[in-house]
C-alpha positions as CSV (number, residue, x, y, z in Angstrom):
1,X,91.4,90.2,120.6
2,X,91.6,87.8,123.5
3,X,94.0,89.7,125.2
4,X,92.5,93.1,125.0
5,X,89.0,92.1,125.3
6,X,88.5,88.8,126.7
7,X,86.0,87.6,123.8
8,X,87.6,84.8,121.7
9,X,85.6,85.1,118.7
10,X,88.2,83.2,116.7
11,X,88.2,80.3,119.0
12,X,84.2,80.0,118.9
13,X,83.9,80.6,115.2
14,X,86.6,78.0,114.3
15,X,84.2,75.1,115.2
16,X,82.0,76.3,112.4
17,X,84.4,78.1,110.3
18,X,84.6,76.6,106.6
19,X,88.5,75.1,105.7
20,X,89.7,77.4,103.0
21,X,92.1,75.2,100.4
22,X,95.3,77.4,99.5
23,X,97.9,76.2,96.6
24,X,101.2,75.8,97.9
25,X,104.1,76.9,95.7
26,X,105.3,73.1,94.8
27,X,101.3,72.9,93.4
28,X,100.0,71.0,96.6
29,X,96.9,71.6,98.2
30,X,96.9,72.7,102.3
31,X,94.0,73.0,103.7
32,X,93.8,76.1,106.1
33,X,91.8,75.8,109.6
34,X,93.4,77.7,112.1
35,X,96.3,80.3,112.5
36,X,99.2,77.8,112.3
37,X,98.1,76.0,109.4
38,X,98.0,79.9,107.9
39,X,100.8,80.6,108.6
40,X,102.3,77.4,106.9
41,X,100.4,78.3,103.4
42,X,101.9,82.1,104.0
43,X,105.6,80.3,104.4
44,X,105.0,78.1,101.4
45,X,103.3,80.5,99.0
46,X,103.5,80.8,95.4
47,X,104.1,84.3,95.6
48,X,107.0,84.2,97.9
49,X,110.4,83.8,96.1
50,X,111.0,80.2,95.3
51,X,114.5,80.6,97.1
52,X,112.8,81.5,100.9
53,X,109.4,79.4,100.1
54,X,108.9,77.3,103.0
55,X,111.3,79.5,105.4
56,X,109.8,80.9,108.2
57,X,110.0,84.6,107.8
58,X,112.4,86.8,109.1
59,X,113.2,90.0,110.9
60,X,113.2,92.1,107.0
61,X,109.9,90.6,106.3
62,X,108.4,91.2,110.1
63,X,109.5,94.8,109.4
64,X,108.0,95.2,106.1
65,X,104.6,94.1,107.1
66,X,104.9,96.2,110.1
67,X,105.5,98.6,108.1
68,X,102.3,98.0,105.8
69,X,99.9,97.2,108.7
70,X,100.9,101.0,110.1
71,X,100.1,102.7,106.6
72,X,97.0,100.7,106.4
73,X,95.8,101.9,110.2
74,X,96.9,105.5,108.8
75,X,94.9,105.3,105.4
76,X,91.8,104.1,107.0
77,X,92.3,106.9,109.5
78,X,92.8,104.7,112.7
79,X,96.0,105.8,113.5
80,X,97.3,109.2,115.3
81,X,94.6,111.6,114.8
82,X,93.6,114.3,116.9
83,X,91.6,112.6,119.6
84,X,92.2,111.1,122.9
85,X,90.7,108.0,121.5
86,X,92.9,107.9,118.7
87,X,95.8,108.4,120.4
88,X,95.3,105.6,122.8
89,X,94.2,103.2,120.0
90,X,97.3,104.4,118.1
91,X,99.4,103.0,121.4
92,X,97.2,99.8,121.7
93,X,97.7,99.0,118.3
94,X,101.6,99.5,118.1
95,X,102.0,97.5,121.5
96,X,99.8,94.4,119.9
97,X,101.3,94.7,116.9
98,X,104.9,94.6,118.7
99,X,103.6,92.2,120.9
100,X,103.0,89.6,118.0
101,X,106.2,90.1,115.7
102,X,107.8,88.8,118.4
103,X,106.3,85.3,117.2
104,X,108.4,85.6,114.0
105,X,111.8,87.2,115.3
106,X,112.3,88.0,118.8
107,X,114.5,91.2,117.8
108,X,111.1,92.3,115.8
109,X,109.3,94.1,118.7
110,X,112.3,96.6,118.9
111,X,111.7,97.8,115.2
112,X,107.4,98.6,115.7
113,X,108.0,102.4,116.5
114,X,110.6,103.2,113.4
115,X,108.1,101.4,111.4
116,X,105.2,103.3,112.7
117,X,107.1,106.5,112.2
118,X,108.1,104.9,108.2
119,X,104.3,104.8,108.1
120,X,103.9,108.5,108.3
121,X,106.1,109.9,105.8
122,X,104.2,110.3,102.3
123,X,107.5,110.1,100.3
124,X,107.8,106.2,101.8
125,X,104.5,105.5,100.6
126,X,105.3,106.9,97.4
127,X,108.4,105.3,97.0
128,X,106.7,101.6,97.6
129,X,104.5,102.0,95.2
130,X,106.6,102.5,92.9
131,X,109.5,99.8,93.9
132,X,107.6,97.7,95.6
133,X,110.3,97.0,97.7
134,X,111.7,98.2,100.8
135,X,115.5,98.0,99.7
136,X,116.4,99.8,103.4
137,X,115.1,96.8,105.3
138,X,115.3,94.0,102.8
139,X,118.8,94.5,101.7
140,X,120.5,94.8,105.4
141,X,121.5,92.1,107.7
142,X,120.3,92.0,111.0
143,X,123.0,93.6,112.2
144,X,123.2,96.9,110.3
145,X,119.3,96.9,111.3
146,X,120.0,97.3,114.3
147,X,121.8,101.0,113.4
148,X,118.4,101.9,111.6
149,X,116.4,102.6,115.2
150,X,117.6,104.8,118.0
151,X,119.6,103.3,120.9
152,X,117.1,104.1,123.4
153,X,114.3,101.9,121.6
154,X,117.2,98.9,121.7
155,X,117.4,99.0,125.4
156,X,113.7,99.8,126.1
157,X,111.1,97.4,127.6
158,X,108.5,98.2,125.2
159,X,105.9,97.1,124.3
160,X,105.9,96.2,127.9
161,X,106.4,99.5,130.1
C-alpha cells in the first residue's frame, strides 16, 4: 500500500494495534506485532507439516499461494473483467503480488503469470478442492519448475518493465 499509494496505514495503526498471541507448533506462545514476527508464527505453525515447521518457505509454497491469492481476486470479481479499470487493477495486482514473492524465493516473481493463468481455469479450482494439493508445483524441484512457464517469462524483466 505504501508503494502504490503513499499512505502507510500499517505503519500508523501498529502503534495502537493490539498483539495477537498465536500457538506455535512445539506448543509455545509468539506473540505477533508486526509482519516479521507474522511471518515467524506462519513458518512455525501447527498446521504446517512437522517436517518443514520452522523452514522458511519455498518457491512450491510461494507458488501455491500465488496461486490462491489469484482465485481469490477472481471469485470476488477483482480480477480481469471487462473494464479498463479492471484490467489495470488486474496488472497492478500481479506486479505487487510478483513484486513481494520475491521476499520468499527470488526465482518466485518469474512464476506470478502461469499462476495467474492456473487461476482461471475452473477444472484447477475443481481439482483443489478436491486434493487439496497442488501435486504439479509441490512435487517438482525447482528445476523441473522452471520447464512449467514459458521461456520468454524466464528471461523477462517483469514485474519491472
Amino acid at each position: 500500500m505504501v508503494k502504490s499509494t503513499g499512505l502507510t496505514p500499517w505503519s500508523d495503526e501498529r502503534v495502537h494495534r493490539k498483539p495477537h498471541e498465536a500457538v506455535l507448533g512445539n506448543g509455545q506462545v509468539f506473540v505477533v506485532h508486526d509482519r516479521s514476527s507474522a511471518h515467524y508464527a506462519a513458518w512455525n505453525s501447527p498446521k504446517r507439516n512437522p517436517r518443514v515447521m520452522g523452514r522458511r518457505f519455498k518457491l512450491h509454497e510461494v507458488r501455491v499461494w500465488q496461486r490462491l491469492m489469484f482465485w481469490t481476486g477472481r471469485e470476488l470479481g477483482l480480477l480481469e473483467a471487462d473494464s479498463d479499470a479492471s484490467l489495470e487493477f488486474t496488472d497492478w495486482f500481479v506486479r505487487f503480488i510478483a513484486h513481494f514473492s520475491a521476499v520468499y524465493d527470488r526465482a518466485a516473481p518469474a512464476f506470478t503469470r502461469d499462476s495467474l493463468r492456473w487461476s482461471a481455469k475452473e477444472e484447477n479450482i475443481q481439482e483443489y478442492l478436491v486434493h487439496r494439493e497442488m501435486k504439479d508445483i509441490t512435487t517438482v524441484s525447482q528445476s523441473k519448475a522452471f520447464l512449467q512457464i514459458p521461456s520468454e517469462e524466464l528471461n523477462d524483466s517483469f514485474p519491472y518493465e
